[in-house]
FIPA-833539 format. One record per residue (C-alpha): residue number from 1; residue in three letters; x, y, z. Coordinates in Angstrom, 3 decimals. Example, Ala and Ser with C-alpha at 12.3 -4.5 7.8 and 13.67 -1.06 7.14 Angstrom:
2
node nr=1&rest=ALA&x=12.300&y=-4.500&z=7.800 $
node nr=2&rest=SER&x=13.670&y=-1.060&z=7.140 $
// end
This chain:
208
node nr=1&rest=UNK&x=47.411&y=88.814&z=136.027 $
node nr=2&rest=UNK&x=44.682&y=91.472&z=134.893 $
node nr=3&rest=UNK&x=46.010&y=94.617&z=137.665 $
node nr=4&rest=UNK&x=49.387&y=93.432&z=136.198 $
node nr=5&rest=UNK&x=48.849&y=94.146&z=133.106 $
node nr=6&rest=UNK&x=47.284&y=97.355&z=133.841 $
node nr=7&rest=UNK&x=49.816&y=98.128&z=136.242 $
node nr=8&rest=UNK&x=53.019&y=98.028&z=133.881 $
node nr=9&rest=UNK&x=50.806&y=99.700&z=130.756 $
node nr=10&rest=UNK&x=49.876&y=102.463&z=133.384 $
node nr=11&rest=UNK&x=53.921&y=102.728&z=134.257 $
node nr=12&rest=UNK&x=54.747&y=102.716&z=130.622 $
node nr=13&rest=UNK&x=52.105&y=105.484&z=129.621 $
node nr=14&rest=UNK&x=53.401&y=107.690&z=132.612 $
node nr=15&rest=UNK&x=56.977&y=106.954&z=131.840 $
node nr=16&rest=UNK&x=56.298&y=108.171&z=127.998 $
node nr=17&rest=UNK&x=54.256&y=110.929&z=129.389 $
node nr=18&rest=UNK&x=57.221&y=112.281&z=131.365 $
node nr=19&rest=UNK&x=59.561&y=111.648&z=128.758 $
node nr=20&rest=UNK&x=57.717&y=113.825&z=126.223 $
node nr=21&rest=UNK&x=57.397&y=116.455&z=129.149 $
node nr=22&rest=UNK&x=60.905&y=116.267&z=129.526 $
node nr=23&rest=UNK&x=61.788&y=116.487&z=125.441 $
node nr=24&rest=UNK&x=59.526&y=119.216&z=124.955 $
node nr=25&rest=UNK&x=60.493&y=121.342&z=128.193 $
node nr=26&rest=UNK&x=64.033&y=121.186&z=126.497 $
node nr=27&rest=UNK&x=63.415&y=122.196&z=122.994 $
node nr=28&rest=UNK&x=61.030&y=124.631&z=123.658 $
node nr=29&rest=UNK&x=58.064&y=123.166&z=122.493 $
node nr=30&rest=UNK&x=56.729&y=123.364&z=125.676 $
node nr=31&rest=UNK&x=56.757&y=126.546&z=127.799 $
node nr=32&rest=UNK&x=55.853&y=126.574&z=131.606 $
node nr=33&rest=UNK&x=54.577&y=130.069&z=133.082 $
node nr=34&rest=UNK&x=52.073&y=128.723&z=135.828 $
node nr=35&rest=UNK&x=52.908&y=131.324&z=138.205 $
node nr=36&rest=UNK&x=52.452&y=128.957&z=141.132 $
node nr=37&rest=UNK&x=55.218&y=128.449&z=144.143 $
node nr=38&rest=UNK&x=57.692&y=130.443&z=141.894 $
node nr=39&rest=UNK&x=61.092&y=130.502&z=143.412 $
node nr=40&rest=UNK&x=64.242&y=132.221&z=141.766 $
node nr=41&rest=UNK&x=68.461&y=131.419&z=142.354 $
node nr=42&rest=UNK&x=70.997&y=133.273&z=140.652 $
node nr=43&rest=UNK&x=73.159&y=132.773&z=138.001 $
node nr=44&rest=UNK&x=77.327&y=133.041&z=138.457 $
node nr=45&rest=UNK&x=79.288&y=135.159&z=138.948 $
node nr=46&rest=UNK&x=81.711&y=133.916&z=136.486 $
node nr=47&rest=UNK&x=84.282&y=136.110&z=135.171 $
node nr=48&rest=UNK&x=87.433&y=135.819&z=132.601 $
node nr=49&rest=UNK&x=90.083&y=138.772&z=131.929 $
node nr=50&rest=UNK&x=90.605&y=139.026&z=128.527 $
node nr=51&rest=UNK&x=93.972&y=140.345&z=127.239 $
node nr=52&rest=UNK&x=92.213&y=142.998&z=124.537 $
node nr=53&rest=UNK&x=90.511&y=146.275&z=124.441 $
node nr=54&rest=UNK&x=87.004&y=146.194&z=125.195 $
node nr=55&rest=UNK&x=85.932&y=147.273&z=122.221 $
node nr=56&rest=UNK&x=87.537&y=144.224&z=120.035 $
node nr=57&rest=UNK&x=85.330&y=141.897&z=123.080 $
node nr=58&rest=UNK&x=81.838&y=143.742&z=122.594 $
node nr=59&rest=UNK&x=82.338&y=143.207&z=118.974 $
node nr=60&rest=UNK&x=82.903&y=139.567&z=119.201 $
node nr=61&rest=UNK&x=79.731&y=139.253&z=121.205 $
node nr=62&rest=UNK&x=77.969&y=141.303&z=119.087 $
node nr=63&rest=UNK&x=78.603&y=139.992&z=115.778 $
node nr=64&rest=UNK&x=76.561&y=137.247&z=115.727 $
node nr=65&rest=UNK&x=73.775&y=138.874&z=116.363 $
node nr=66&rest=UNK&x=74.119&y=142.395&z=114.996 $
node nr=67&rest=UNK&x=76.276&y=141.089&z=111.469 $
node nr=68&rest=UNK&x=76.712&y=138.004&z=109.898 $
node nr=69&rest=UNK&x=76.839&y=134.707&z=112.598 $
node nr=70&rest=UNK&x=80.552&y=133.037&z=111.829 $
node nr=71&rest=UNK&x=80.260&y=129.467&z=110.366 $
node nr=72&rest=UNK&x=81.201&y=128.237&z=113.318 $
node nr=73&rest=UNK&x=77.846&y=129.676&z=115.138 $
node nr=74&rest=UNK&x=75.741&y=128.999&z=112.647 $
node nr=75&rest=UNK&x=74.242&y=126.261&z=113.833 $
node nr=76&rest=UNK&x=73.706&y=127.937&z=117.810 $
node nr=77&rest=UNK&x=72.340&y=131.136&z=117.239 $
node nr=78&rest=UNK&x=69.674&y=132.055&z=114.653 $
node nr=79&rest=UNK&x=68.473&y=135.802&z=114.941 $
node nr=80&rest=UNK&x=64.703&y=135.694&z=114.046 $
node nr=81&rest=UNK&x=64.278&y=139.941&z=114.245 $
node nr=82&rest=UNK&x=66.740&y=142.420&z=114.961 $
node nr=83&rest=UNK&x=66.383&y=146.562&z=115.644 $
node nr=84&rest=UNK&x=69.334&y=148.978&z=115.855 $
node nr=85&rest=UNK&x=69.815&y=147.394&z=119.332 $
node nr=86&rest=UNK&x=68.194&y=144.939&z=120.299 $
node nr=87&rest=UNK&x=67.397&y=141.461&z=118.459 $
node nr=88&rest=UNK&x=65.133&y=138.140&z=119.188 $
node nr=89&rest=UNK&x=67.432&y=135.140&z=118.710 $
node nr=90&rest=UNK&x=67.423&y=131.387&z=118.965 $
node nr=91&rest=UNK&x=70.186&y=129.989&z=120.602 $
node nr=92&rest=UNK&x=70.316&y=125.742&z=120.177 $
node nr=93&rest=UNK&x=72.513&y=123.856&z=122.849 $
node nr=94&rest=UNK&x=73.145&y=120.004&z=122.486 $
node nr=95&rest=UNK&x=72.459&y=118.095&z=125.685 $
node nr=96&rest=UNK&x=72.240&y=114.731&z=124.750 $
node nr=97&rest=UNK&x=72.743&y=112.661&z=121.619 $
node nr=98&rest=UNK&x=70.820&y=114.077&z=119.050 $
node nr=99&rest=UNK&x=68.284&y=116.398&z=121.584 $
node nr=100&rest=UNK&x=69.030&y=120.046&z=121.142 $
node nr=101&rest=UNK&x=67.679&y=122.500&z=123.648 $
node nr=102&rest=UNK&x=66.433&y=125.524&z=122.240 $
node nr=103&rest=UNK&x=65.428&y=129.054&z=124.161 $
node nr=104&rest=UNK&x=63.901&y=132.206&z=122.305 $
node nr=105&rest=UNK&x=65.774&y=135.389&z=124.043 $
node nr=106&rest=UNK&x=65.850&y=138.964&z=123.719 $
node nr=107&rest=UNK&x=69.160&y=140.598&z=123.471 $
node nr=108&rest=UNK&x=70.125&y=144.159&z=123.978 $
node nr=109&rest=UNK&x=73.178&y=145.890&z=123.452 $
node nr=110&rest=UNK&x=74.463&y=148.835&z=125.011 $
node nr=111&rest=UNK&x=78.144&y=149.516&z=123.505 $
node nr=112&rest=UNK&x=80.581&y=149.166&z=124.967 $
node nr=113&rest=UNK&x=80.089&y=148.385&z=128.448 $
node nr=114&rest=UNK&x=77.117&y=145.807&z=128.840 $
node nr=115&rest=UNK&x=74.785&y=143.053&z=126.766 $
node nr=116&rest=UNK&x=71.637&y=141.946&z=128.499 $
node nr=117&rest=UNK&x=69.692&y=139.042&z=127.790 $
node nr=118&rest=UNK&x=65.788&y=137.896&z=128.682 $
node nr=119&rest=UNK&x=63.960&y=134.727&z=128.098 $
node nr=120&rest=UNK&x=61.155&y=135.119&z=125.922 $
node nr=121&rest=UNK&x=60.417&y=130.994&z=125.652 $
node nr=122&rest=UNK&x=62.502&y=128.218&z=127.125 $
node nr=123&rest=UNK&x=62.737&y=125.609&z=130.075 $
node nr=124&rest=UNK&x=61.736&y=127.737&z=132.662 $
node nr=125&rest=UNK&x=59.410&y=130.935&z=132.879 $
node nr=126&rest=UNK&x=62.231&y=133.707&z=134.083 $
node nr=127&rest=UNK&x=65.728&y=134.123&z=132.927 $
node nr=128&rest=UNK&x=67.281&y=137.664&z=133.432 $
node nr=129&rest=UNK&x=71.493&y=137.668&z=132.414 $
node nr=130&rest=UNK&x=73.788&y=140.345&z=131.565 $
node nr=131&rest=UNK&x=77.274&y=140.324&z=130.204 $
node nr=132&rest=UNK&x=79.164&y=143.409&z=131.676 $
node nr=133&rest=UNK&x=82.650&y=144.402&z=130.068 $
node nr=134&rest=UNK&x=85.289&y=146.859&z=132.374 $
node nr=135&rest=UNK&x=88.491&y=148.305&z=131.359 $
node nr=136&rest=UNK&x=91.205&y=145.997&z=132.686 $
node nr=137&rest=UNK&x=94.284&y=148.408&z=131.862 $
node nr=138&rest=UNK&x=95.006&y=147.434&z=128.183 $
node nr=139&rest=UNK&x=92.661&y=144.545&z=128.595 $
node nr=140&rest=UNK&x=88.943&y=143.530&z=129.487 $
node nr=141&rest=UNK&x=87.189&y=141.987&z=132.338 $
node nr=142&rest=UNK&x=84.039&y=140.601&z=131.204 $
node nr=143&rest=UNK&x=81.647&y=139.310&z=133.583 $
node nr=144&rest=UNK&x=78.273&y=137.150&z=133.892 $
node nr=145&rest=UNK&x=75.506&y=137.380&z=136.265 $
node nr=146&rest=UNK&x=71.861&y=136.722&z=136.194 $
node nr=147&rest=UNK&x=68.624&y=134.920&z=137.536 $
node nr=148&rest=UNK&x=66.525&y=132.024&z=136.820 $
node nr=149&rest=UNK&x=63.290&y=131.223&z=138.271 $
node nr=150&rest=UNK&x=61.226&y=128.685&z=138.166 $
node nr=151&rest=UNK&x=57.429&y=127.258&z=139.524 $
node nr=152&rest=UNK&x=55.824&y=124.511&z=141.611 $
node nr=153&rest=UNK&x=57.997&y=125.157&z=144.483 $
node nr=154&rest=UNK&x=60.710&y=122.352&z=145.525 $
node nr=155&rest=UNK&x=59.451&y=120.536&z=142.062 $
node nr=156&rest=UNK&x=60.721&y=123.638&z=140.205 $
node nr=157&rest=UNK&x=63.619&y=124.475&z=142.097 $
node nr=158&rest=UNK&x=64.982&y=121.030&z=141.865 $
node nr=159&rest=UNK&x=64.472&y=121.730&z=137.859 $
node nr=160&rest=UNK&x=65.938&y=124.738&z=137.823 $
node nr=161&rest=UNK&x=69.134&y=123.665&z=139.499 $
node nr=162&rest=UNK&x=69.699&y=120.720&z=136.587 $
node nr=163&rest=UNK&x=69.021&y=123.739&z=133.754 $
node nr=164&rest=UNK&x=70.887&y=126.205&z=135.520 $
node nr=165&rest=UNK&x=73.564&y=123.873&z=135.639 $
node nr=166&rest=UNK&x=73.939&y=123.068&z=131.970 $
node nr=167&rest=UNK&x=73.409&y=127.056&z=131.337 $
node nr=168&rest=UNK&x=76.236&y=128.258&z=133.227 $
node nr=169&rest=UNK&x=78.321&y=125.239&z=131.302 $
node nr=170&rest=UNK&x=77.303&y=127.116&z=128.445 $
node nr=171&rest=UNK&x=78.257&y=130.523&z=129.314 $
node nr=172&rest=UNK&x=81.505&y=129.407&z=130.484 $
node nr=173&rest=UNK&x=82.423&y=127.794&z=127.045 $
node nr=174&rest=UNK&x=81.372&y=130.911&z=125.303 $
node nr=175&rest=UNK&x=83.760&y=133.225&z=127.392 $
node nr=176&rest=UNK&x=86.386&y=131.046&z=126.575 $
node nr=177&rest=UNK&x=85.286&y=131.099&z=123.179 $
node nr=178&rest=UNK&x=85.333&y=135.160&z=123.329 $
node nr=179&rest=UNK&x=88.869&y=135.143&z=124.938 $
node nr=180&rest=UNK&x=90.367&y=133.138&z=122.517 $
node nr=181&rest=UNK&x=88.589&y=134.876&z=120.112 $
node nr=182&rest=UNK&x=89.479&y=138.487&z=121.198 $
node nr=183&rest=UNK&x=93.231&y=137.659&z=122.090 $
node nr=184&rest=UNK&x=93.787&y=136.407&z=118.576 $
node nr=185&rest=UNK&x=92.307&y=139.334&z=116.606 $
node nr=186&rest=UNK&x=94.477&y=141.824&z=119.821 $
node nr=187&rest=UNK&x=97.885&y=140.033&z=118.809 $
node nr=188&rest=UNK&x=97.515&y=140.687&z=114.781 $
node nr=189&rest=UNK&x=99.967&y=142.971&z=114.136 $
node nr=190&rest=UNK&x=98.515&y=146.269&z=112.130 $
node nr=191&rest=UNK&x=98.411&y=145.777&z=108.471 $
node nr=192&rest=UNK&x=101.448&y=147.589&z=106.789 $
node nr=193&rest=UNK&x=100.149&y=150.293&z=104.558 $
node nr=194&rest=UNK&x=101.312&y=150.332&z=100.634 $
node nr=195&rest=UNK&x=104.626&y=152.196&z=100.052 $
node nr=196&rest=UNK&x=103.776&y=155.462&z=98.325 $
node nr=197&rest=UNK&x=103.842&y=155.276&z=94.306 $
node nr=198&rest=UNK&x=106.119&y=156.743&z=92.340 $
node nr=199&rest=UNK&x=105.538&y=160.890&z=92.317 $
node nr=200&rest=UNK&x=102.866&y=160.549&z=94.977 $
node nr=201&rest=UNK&x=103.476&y=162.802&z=97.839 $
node nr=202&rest=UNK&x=101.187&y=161.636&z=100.307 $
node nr=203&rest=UNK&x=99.213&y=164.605&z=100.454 $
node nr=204&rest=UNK&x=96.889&y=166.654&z=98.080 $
node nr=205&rest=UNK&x=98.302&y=168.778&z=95.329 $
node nr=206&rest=UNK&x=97.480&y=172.078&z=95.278 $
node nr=207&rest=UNK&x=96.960&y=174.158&z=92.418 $
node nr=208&rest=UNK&x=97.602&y=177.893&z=92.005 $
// end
């Protein structure tokens, strides 16, 4: 009954070995760049047409990042150094239960026609996305592409497919997000300026 014994504490140790692996690949704690049998896939396309100018959309995605995150986002992005344009964020995804995933990416901005985005720490050792925004008539099409890589061959493609997966699930909730977003603040009507007051003219005296 010895090997047993052995046997099912060896099983146990490996399974909470690969458990941990698992937790910290996901939260970041751990951070694979081996450089070994490194293969890539893309990301998308995925694309939404927003009804509102493009400028109202690149300002939605920017905000968090470049201003003050919403309430709402608080608790997914968390900008940890920003430049005129560019900025290091957090971003924090729930996958399961209580387990968060969290990914360290740079962000650049280039107003008003594109936002790229590289891994710094994450998952897996490459991620390369950009966010492109084209005049739709009065509206915007804004568009997602990218690529993720990952190492140890069919090991780390198989692992890249399951996070590229839940990544893309992410994107597309945030376009939705943005379109909802953008179409709202589009359909406000203009604010009404103040009637003039009484003996104002509108314009600037002028004195002789």
């Amino acid at each position: 009954m010895g090997w047993i014994g052995w046997f099912a504490g060896t099983a146990a140790t490996g399974a909470a070995v690969a458990a941990a692996g698992y937790v910290g690949l996901v939260t970041g704690a751990i951070s694979p760049d081996l450089g070994l049998g490194r293969r890539s896939r893309p990301l998308g396309p995925h694309a939404v047409d927003i009804a509102a100018p493009r400028e109202i959309v690149f300002d939605i995605i920017a905000q968090p990042y470049l201003g003050h995150a919403p309430r709402a986002l608080a608790d997914k992005i968390r900008v940890l150094d920003r430049g005129t344009d560019m900025v290091l964020a957090a971003h924090f995804t729930p996958v399961h239960r209580r387990l968060i995933a969290q990914t360290v990416e740079t962000v650049r901005f280039t107003r008003p026609e594109r936002v790229d985005f590289r891994l710094v720490r994450g998952p897996v050792p490459h991620v390369e996305e950009e966010f492109t925004l084209t005049e739709l008539g009065s509206g915007t099409r804004l568009e997602y592409r990218g690529e993720m890589a990952a190492d140890l061959w069919r090991v780390g493609q198989r692992w890249a497919g399951l996070v590229a997966r839940r990544w893309e699930q992410a994107v597309a909730a945030s376009f939705a997000s943005i379109k909802a977003e953008a179409e709202r603040l589009a359909s406000k009507p203009p604010r009404r300026q103040p009637p003039p007051r009484a003996g104002d003219t509108g314009s600037p005296s002028v004195t002789t």
